[in-house]
MMTF fields as JSON, N, C-alpha, C and O atoms, coordinates in Angstrom:
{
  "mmtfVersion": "1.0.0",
  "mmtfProducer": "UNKNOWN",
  "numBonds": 235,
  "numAtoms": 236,
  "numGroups": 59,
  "numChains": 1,
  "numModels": 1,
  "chainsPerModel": [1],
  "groupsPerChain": [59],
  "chainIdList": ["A"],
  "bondAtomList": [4, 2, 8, 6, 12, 10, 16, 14, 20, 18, 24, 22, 28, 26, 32, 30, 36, 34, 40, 38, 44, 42, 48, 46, 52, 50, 56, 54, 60, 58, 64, 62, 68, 66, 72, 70, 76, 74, 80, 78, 84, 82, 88, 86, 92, 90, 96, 94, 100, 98, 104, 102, 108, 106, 112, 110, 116, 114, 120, 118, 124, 122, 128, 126, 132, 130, 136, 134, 140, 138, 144, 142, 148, 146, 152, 150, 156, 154, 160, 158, 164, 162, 168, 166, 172, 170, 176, 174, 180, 178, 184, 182, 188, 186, 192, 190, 196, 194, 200, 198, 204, 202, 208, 206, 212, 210, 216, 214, 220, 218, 224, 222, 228, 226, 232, 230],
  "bondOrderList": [1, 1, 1, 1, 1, 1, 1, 1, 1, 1, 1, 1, 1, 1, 1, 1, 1, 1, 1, 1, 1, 1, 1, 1, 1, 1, 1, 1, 1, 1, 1, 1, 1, 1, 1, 1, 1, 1, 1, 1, 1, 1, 1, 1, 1, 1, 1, 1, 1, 1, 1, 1, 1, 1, 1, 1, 1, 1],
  "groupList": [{"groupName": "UNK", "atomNameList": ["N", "CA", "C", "O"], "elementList": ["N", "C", "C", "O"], "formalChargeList": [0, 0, 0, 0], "bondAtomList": [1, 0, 2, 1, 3, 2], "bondOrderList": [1, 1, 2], "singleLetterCode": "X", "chemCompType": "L-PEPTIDE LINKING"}],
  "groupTypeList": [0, 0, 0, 0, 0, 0, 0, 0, 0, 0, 0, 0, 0, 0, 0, 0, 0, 0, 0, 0, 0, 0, 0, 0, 0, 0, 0, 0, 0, 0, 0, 0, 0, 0, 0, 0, 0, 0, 0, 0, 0, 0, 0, 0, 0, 0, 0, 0, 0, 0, 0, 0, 0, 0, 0, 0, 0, 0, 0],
  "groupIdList": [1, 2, 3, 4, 5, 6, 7, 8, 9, 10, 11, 12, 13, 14, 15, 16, 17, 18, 19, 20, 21, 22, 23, 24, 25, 26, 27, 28, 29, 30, 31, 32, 33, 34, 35, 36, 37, 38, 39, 40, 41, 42, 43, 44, 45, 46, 47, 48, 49, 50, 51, 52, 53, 54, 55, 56, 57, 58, 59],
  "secStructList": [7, 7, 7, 7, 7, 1, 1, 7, 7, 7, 6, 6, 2, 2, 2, 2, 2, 2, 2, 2, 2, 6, 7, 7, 7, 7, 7, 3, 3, 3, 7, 6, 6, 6, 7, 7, 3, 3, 3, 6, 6, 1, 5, 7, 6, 6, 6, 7, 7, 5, 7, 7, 7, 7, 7, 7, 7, 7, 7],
  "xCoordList": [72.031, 72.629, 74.145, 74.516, 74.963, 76.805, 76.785, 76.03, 78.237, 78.262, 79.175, 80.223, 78.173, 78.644, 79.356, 79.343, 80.748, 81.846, 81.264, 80.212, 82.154, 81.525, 82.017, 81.818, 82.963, 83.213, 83.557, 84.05, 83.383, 83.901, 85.264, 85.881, 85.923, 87.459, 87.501, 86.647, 88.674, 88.717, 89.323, 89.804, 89.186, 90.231, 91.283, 91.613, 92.363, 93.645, 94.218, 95.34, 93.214, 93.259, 93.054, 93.831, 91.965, 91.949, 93.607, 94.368, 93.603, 94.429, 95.607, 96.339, 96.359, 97.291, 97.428, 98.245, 96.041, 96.161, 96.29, 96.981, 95.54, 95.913, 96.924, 97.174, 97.494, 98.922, 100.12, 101.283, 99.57, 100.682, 100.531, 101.444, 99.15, 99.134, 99.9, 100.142, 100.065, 101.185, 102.319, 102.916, 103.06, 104.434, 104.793, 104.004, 106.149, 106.727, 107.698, 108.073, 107.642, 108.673, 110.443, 111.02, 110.663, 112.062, 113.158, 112.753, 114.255, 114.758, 116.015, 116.689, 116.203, 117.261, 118.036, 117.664, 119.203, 120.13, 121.135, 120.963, 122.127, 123.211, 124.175, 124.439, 124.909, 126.403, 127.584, 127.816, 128.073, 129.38, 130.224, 130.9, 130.236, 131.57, 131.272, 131.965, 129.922, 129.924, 128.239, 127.903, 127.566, 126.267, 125.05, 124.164, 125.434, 124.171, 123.183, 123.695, 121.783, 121.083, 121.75, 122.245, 121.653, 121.69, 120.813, 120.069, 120.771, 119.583, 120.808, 121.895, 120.124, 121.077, 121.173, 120.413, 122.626, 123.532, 123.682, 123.752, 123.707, 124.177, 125.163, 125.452, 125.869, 126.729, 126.22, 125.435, 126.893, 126.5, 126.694, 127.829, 125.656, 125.739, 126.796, 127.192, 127.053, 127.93, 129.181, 129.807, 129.567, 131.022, 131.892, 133.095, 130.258, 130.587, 131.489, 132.445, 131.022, 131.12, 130.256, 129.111, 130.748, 129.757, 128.924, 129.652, 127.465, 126.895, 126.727, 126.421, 126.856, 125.837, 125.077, 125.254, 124.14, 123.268, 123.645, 123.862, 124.001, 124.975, 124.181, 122.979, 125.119, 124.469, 125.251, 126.482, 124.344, 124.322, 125.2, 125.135, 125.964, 126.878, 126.462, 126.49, 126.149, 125.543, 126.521, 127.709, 126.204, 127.224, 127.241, 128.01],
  "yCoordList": [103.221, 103.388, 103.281, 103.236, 103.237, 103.361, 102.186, 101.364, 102.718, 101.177, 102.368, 102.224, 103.356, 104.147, 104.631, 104.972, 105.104, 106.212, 107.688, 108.027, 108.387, 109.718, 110.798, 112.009, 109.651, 110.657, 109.767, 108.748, 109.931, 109.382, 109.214, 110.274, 108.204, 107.893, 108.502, 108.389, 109.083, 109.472, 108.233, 107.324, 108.392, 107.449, 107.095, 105.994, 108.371, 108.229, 107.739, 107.283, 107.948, 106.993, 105.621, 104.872, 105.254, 104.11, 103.343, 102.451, 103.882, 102.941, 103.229, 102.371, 103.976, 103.734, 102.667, 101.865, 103.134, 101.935, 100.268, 99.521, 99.678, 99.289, 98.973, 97.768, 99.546, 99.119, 98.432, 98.224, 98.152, 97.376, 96.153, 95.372, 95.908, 94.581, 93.551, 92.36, 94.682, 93.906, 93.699, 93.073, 94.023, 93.834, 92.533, 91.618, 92.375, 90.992, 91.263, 92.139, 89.982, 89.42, 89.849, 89.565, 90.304, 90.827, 89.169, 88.251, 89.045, 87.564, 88.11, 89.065, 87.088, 86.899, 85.869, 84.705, 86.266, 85.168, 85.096, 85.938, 83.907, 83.469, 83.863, 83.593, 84.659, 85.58, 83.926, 83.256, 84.014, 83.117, 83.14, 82.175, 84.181, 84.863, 84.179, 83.468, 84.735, 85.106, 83.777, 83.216, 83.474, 83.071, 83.557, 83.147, 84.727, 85.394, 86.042, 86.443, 86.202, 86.675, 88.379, 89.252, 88.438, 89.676, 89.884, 88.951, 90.662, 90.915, 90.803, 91.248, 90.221, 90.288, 91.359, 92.236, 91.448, 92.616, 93.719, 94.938, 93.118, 94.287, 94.049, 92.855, 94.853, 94.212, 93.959, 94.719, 92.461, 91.924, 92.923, 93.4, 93.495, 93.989, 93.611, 94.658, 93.084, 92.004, 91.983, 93.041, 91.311, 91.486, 92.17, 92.237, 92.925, 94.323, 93.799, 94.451, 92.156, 91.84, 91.997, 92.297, 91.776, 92.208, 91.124, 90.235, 90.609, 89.655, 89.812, 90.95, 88.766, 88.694, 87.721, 87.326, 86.866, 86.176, 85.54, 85.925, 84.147, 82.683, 82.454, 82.652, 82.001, 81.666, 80.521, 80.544, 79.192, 78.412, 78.135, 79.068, 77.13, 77.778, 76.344, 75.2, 76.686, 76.009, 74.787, 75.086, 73.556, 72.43, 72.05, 71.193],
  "zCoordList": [105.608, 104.312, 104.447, 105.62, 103.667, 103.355, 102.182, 101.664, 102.125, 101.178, 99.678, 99.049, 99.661, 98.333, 98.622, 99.804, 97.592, 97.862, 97.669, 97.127, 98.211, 97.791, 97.022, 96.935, 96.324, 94.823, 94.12, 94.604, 92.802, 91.279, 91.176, 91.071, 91.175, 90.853, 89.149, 88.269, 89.125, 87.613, 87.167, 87.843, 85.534, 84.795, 84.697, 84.257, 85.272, 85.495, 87.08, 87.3, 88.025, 89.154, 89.271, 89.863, 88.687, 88.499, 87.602, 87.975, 86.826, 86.006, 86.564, 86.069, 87.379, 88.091, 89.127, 89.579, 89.283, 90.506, 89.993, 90.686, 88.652, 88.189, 87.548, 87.524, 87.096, 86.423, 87.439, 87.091, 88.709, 89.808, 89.397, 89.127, 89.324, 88.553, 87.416, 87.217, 86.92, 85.855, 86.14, 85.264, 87.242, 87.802, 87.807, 88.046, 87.512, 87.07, 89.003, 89.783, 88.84, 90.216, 89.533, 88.483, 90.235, 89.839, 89.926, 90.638, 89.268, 89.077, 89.582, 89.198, 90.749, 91.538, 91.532, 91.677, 91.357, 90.642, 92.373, 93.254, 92.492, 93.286, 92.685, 91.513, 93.543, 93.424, 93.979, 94.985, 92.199, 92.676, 93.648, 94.003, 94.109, 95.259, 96.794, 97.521, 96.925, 98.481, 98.148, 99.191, 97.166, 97.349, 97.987, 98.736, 97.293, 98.535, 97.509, 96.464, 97.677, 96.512, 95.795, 96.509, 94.912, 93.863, 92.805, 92.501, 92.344, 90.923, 89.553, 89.185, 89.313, 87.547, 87.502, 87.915, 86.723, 86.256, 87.234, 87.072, 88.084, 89.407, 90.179, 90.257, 90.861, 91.684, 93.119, 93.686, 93.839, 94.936, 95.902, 95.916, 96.946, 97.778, 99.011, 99.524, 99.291, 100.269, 99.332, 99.399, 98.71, 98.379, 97.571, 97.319, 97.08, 95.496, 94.385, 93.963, 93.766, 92.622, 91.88, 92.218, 90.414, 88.954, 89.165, 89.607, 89.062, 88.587, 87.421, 87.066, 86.41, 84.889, 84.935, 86.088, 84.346, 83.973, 83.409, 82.26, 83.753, 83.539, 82.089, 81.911, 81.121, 79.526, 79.365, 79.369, 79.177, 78.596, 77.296, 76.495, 76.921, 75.763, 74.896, 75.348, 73.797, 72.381, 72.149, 72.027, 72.08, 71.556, 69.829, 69.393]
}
């Protein structure tokens, strides 16, 4: 025999455990300064400039 667990996952275990699933890939942008990865709107670890999130400008 095996195979069975030997207790009942509750509802709120389960769905924690679930909810990783939905995680988005975090977006990593190139730091003008130094070019080295950073996360939008943070400052570059390496040369401790501001990043923002480059915008396109309307013609």
């Amino acid at each position: 025999m095996g195979g069975v667990p030997p207790f009942r996952h509750s509802r709120s275990k389960v769905r924690r455990r679930r909810s990783q699933l939905g995680l988005e890939k975090k977006n990593i942008t190139v730091c003008p300064n130094c070019k080295g990865p950073v996360l939008s709107h943070r400052t570059c670890p390496t040369c401790k400039t501001l990043v923002k999130k480059m915008r396109t400008k309307k013609s």
